[in-house]
TORKOL-4160 file (C-alpha; in steps of 0.2 Angstrom, whole numbers, padded with zeros to 4 digits, m for minus):
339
<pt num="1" X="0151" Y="0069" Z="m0237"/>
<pt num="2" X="0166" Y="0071" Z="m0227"/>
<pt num="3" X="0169" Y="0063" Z="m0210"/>
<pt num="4" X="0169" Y="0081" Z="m0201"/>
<pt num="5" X="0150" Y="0084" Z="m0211"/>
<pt num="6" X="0145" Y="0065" Z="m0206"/>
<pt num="7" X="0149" Y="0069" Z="m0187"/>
<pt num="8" X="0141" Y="0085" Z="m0185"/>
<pt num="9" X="0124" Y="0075" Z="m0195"/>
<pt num="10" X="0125" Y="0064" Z="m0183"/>
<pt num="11" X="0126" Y="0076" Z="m0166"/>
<pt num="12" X="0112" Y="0085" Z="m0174"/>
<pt num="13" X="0100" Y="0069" Z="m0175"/>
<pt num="14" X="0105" Y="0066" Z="m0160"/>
<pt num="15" X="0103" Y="0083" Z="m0150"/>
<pt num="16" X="0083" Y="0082" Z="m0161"/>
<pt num="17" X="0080" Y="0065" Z="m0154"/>
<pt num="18" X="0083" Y="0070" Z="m0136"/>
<pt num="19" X="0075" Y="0086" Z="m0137"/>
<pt num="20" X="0060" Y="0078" Z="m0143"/>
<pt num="21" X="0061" Y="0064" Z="m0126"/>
<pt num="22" X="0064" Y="0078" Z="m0116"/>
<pt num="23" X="0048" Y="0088" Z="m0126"/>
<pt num="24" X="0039" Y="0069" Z="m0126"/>
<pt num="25" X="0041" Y="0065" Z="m0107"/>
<pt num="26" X="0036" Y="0084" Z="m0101"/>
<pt num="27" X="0019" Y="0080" Z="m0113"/>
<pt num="28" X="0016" Y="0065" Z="m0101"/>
<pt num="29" X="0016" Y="0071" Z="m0088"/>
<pt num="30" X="0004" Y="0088" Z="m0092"/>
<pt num="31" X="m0007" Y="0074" Z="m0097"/>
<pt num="32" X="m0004" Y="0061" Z="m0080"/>
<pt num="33" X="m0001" Y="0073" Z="m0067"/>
<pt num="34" X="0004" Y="0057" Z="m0058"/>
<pt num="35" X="0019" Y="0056" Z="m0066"/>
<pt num="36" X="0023" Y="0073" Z="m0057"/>
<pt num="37" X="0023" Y="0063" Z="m0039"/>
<pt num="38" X="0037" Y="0064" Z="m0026"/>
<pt num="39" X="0043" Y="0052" Z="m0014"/>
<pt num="40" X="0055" Y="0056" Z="0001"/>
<pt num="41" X="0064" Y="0045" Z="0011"/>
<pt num="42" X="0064" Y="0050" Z="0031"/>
<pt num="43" X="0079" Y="0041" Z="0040"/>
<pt num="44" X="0077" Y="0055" Z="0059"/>
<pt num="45" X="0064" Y="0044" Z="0067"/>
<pt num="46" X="0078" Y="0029" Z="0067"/>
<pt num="47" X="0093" Y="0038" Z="0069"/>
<pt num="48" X="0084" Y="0043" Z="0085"/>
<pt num="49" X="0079" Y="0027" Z="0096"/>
<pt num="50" X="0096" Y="0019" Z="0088"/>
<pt num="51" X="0108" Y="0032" Z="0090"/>
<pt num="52" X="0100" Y="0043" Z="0105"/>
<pt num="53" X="0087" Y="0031" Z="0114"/>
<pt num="54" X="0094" Y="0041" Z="0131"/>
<pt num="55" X="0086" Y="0054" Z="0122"/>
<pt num="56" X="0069" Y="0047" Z="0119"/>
<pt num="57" X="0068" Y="0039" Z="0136"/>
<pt num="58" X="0072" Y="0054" Z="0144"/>
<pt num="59" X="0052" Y="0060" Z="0142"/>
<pt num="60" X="0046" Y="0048" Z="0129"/>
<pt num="61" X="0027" Y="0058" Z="0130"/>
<pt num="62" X="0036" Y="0072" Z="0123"/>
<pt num="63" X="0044" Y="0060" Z="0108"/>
<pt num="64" X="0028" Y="0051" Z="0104"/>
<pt num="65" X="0022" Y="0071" Z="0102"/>
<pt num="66" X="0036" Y="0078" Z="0092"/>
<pt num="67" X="0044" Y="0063" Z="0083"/>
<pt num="68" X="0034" Y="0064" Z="0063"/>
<pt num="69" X="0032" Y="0045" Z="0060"/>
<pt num="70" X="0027" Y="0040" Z="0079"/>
<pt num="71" X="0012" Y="0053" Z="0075"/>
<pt num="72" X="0009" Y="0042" Z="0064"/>
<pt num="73" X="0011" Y="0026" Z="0074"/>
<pt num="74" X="m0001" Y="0034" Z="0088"/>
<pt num="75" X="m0014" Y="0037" Z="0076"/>
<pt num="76" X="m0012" Y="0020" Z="0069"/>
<pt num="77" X="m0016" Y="0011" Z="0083"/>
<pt num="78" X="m0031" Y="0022" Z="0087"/>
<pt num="79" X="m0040" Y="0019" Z="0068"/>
<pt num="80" X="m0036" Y="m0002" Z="0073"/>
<pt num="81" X="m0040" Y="0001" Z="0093"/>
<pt num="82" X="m0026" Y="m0006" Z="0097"/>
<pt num="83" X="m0018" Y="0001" Z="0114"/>
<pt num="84" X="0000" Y="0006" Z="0112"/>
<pt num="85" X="0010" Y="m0008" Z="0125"/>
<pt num="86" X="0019" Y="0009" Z="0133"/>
<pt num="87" X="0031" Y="m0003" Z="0143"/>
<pt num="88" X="0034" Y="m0015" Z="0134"/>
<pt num="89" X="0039" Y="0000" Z="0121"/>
<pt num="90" X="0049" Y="0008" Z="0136"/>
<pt num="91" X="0058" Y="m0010" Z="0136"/>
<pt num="92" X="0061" Y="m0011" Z="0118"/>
<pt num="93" X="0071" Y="0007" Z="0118"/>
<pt num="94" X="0078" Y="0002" Z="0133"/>
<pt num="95" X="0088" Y="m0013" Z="0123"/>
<pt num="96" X="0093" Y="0000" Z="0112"/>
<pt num="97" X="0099" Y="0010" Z="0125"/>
<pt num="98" X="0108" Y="m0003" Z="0133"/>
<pt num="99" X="0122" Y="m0006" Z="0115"/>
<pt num="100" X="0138" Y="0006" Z="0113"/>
<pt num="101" X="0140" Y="0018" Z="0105"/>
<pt num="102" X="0147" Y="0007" Z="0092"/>
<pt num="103" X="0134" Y="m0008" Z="0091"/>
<pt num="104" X="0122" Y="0006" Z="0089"/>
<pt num="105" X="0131" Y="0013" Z="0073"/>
<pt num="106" X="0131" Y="m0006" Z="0067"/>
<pt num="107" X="0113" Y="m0011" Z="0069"/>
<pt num="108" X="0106" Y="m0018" Z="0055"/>
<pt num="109" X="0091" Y="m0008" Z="0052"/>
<pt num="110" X="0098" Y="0006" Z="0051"/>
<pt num="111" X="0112" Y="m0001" Z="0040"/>
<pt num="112" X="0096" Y="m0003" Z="0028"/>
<pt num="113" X="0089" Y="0014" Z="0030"/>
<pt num="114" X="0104" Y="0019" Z="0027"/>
<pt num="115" X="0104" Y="0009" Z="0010"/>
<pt num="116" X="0089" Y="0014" Z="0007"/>
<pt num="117" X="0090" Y="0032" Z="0008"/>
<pt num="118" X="0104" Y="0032" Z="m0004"/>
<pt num="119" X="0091" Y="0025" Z="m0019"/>
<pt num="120" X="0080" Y="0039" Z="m0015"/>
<pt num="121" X="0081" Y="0044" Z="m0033"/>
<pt num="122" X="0083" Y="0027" Z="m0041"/>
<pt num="123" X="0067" Y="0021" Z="m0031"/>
<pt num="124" X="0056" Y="0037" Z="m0038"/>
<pt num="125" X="0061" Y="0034" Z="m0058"/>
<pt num="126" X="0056" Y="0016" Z="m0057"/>
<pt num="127" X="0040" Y="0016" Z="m0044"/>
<pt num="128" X="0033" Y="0031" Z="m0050"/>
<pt num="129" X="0030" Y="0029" Z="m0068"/>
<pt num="130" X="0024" Y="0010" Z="m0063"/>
<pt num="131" X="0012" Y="0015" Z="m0049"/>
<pt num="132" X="0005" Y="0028" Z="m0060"/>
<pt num="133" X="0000" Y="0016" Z="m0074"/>
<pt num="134" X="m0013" Y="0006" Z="m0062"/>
<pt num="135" X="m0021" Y="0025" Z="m0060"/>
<pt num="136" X="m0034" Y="0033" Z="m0070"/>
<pt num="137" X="m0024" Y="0047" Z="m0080"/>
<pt num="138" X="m0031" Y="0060" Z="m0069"/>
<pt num="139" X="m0025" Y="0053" Z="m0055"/>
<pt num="140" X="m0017" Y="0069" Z="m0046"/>
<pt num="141" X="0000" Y="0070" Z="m0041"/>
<pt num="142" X="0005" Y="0059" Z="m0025"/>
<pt num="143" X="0015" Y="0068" Z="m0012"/>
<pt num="144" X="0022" Y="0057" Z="0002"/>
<pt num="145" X="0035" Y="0055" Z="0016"/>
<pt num="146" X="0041" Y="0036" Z="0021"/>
<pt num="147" X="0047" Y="0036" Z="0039"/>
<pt num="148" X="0056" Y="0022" Z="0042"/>
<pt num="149" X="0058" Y="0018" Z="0064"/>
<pt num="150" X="0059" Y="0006" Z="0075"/>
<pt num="151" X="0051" Y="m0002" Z="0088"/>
<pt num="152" X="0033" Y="m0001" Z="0080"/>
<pt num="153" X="0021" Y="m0015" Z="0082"/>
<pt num="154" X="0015" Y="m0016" Z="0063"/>
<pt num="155" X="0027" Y="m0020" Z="0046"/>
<pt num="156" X="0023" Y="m0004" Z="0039"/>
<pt num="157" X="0006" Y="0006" Z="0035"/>
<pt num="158" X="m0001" Y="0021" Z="0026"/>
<pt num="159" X="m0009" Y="0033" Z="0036"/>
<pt num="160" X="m0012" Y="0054" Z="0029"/>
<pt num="161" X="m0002" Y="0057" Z="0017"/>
<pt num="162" X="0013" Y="0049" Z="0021"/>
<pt num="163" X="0019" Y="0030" Z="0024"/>
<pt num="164" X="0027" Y="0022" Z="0040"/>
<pt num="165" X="0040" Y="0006" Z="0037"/>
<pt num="166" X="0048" Y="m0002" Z="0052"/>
<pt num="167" X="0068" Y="m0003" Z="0050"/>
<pt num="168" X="0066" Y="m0022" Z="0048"/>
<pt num="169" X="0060" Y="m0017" Z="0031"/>
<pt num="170" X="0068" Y="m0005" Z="0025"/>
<pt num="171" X="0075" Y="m0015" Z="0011"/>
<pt num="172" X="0058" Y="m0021" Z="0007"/>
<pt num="173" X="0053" Y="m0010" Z="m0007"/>
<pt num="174" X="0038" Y="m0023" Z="m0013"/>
<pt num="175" X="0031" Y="m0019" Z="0003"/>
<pt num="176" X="0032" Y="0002" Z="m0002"/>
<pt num="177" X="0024" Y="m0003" Z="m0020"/>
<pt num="178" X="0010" Y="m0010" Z="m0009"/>
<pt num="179" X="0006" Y="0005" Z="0002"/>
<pt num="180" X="0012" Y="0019" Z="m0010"/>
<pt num="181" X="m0003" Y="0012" Z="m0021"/>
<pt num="182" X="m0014" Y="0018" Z="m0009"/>
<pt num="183" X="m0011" Y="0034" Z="m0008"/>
<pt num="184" X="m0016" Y="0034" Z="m0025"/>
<pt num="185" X="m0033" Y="0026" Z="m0020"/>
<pt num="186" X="m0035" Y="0038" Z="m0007"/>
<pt num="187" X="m0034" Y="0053" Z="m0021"/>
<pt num="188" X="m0051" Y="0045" Z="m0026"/>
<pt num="189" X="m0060" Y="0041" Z="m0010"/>
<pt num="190" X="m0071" Y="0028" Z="m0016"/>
<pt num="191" X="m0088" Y="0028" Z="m0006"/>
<pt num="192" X="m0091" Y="0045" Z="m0011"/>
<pt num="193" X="m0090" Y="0042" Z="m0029"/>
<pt num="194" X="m0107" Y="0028" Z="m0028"/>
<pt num="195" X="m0124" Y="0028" Z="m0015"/>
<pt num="196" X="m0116" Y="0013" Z="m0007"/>
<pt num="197" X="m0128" Y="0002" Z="0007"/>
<pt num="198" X="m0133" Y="0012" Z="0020"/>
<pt num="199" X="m0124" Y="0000" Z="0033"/>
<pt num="200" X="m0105" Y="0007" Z="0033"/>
<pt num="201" X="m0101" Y="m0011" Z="0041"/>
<pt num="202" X="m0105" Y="m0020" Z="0025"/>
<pt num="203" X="m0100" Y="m0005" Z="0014"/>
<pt num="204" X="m0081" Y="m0006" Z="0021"/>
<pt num="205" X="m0082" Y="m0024" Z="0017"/>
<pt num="206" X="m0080" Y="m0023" Z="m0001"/>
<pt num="207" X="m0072" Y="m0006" Z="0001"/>
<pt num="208" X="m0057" Y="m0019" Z="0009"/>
<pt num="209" X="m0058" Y="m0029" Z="m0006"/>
<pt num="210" X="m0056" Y="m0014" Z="m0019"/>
<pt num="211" X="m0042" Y="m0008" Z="m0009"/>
<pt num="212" X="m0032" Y="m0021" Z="m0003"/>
<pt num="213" X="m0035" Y="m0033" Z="m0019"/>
<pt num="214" X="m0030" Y="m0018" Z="m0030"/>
<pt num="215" X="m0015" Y="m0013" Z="m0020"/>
<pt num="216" X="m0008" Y="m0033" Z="m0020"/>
<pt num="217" X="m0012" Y="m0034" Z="m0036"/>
<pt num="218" X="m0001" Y="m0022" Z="m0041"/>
<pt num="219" X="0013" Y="m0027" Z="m0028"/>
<pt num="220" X="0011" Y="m0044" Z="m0035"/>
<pt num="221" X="0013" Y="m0038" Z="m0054"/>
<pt num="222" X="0030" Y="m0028" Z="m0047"/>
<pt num="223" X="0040" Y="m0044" Z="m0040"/>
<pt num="224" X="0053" Y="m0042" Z="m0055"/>
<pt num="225" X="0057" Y="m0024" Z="m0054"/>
<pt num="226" X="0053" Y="m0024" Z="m0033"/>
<pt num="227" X="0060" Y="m0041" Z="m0028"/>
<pt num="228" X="0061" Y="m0040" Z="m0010"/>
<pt num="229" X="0044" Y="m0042" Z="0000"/>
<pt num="230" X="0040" Y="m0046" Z="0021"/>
<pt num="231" X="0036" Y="m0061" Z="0027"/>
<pt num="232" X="0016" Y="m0056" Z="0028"/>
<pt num="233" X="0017" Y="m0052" Z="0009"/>
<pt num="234" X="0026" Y="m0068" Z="0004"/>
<pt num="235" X="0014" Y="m0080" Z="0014"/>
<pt num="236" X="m0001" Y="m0070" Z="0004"/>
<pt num="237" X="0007" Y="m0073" Z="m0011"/>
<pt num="238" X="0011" Y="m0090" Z="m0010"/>
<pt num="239" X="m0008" Y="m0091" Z="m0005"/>
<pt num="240" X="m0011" Y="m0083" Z="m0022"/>
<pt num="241" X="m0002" Y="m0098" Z="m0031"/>
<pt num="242" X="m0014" Y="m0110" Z="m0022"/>
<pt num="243" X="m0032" Y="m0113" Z="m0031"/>
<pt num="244" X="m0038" Y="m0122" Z="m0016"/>
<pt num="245" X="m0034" Y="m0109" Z="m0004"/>
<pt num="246" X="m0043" Y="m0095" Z="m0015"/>
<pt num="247" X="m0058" Y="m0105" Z="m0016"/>
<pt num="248" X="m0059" Y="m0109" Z="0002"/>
<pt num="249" X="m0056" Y="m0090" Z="0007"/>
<pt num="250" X="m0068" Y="m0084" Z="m0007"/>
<pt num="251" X="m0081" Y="m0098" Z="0002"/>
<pt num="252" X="m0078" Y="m0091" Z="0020"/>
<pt num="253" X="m0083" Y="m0072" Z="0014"/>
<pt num="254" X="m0100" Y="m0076" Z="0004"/>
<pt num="255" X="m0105" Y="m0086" Z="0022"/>
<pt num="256" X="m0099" Y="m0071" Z="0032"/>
<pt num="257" X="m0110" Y="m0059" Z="0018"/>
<pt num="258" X="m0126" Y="m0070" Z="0018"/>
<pt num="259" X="m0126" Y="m0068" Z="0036"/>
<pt num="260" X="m0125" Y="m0050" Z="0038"/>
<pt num="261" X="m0141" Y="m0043" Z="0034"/>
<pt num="262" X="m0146" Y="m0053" Z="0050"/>
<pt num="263" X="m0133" Y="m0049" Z="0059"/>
<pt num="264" X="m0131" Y="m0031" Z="0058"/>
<pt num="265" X="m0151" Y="m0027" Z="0065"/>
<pt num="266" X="m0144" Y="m0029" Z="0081"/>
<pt num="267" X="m0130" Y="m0024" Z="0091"/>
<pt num="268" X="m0123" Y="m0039" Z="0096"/>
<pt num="269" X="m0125" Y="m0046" Z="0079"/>
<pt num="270" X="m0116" Y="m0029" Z="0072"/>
<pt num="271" X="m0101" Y="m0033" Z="0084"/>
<pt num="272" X="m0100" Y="m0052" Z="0078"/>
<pt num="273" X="m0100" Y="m0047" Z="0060"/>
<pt num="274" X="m0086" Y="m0034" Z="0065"/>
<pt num="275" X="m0076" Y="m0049" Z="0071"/>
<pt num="276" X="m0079" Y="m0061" Z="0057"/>
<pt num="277" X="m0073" Y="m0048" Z="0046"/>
<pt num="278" X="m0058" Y="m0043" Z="0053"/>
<pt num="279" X="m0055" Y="m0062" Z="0056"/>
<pt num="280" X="m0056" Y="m0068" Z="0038"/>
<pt num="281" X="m0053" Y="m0052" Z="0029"/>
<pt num="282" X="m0037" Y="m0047" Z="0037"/>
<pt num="283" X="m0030" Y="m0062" Z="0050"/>
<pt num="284" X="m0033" Y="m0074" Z="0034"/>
<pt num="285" X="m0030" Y="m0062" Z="0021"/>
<pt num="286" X="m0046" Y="m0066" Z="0012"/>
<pt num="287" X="m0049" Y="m0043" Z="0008"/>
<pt num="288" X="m0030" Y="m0047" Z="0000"/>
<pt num="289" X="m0033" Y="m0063" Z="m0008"/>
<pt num="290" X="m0051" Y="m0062" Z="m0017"/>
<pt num="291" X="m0047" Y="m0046" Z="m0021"/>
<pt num="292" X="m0031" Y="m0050" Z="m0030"/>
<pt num="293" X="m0041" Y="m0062" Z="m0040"/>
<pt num="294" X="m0056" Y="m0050" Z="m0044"/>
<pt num="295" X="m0043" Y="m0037" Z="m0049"/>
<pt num="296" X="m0032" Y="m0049" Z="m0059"/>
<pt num="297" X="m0050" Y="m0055" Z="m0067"/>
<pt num="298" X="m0054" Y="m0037" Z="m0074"/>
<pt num="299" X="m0037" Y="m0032" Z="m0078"/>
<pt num="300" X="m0036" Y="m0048" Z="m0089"/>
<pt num="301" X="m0051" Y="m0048" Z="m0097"/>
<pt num="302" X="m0055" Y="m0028" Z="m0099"/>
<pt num="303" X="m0038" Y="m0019" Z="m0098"/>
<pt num="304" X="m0029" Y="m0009" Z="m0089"/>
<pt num="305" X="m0040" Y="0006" Z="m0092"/>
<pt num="306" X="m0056" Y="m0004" Z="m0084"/>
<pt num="307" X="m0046" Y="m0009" Z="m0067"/>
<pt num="308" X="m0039" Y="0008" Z="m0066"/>
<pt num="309" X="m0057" Y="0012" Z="m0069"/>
<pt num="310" X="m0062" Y="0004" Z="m0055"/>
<pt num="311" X="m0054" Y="0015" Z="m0041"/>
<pt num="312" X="m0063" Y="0031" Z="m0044"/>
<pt num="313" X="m0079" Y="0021" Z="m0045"/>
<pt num="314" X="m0082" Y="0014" Z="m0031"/>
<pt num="315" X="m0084" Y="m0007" Z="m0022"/>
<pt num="316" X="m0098" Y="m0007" Z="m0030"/>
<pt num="317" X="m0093" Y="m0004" Z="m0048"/>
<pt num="318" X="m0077" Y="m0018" Z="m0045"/>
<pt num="319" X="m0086" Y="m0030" Z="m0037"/>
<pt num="320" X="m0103" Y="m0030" Z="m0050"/>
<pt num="321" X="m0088" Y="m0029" Z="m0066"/>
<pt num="322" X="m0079" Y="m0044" Z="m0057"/>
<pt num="323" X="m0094" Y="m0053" Z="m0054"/>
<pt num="324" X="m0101" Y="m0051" Z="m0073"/>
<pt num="325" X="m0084" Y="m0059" Z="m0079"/>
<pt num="326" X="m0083" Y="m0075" Z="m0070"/>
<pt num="327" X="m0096" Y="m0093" Z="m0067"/>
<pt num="328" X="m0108" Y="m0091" Z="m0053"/>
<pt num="329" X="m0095" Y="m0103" Z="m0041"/>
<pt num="330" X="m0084" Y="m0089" Z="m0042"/>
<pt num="331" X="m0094" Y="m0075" Z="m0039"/>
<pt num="332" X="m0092" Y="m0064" Z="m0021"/>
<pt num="333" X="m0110" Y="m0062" Z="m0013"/>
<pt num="334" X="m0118" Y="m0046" Z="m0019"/>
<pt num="335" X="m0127" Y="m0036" Z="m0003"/>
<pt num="336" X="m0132" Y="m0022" Z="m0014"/>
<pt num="337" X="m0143" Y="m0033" Z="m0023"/>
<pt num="338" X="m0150" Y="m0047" Z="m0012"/>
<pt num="339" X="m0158" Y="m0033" Z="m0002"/>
């Protein structure tokens, strides 16, 4: 065989080989529609309080109507009930308003938006394929926005379809592994899948744990391909490393859970539950936490397929399949059956 055959053998092989990736890949993803998802990047709300904060103080109403990812922020603090500090917000633009023209083209968070906005493309062939792998296969395709903006009140938050990141965290793209996952939860909408309790308090108890141990879970598994995680995420995962800590939180849940049928007869009692929840569950991370473990626990010992599994299926299903897999001492309190 000559040289000039043993080339043109080699560019056919070649050619074949890709063809079939290409054939492959487009196989895939008829089969994991999920793999069809789009992420988009949405640097105007920033570009706006940064660069134009005149602008926005000029009728900020009329901004907190029109602007896509303060929406988003309004309706955030309305599902936590938390009022939106309008002055002090006023107060925060007014600082931007306060910088040249200059300072405001140098100010760091944007700088990281910026950054950001440039991997659009890079971010998508990495966290797709990877968020999609902690999915059942029929998970449908995920369509989202991330805003990133300023002067907001919370780290970042998935709300609708689309995701909210303060400037702070642009750069932070453990975090958007964290709330990209659950808008693939939200494809599945858990409590609609099982006849959970009756009593939607206790119900969203374990619905926390599904969610927010699945979605660290999978923020936690990412750290070597999505590196860079906020401060509240770092401090839940070093609470991860920590034997002691996950005992004690798993401890403070099953008292709050033996308590609640009592509790929530009454409206008083429903309100102090309410507290304790949000207390331990979210203030000291126990939703994130326990449910890391639960989800690690399943994943470990059934696969991949039984934690993806366990989305569509509901709290219920996760916490009886964790609770089957450990000793008693590690077990979460289980409502549904100590009725």
């Amino acid at each position: 065989m000559t040289r000039f055959q043993k080339l043109i053998l080699f560019l056919l092989i070649t050619i074949n080989t890709v063809n079939h990736s290409i054939v492959y890949g487009q196989e895939e993803k008829s089969k994991c529609p999920c793999l069809q998802s789009k992420i988009r990047f949405d640097d105007s709300s920033i570009e706006k309080l940064v660069l134009h904060p005149e602008d926005v103080l000029a009728d900020p109403n009329l901004f907190w109507a029109n602007d896509s990812a303060y929406r988003l922020v309004k309706l955030w603090h309305q599902e936590i009930s938390l009022p939106i500090p309008m002055d002090k917000w006023k107060g925060w633009v007014q600082e931007l308003k306060n910088r040249s023209a200059e300072e405001r083209e140098k100010n760091t968070q944007l700088i990281a938006v910026k950054s950001m906005i440039k991997k659009e493309k890079e971010f998508n062939d990495k966290a797709i394929p990877y968020i999609c792998s902690f999915l059942p296969k029929d998970c449908p395709t995920i369509s989202t926005t991330i805003y990133f903006t300023t002067a907001i009140m919370a780290s970042g938050f998935q709300m609708g379809n689309d995701i909210v990141i303060y400037g702070e965290n642009a750069d932070k793209d453990n975090l958007l592994i964290h709330e990209l996952f659950h808008q693939g939860q939200r494809a599945y909408q858990p409590t609609s899948h099982e006849n959970e309790s009756k009593d939607s308090a206790m119900d969203q108890f374990y619905i926390n744990l599904l969610i927010e141990g699945t979605a660290t879970y999978v923020a936690y598994n990412a750290l070597k391909e999505f590196p860079n995680v906020d401060p509240l995420i770092r401090n839940d995962y070093r609470l991860l490393q920590d034997a002691n800590a996950l005992n004690r939180l798993r401890e403070k849940l099953n008292e709050i859970l033996k308590k609640a049928p009592s509790l929530v007869a009454a409206e008083a009692g429903r309100k102090e539950f309410m507290a304790s929840l949000w207390q331990v569950g979210s203030t000291d991370r126990a939703f994130y936490v326990v449910g890391w473990y639960m989800a690690k626990i399943i994943d470990e010992k059934l696969g991949r397929d039984a934690l993806a599994g366990a989305i569509p299926k509901g709290p219920r299903s996760f916490l009886h399949t964790y609770n089957s897999l450990v000793d008693e001492k590690l077990r979460v309190f289980d409502l549904y059956t100590k009725k």
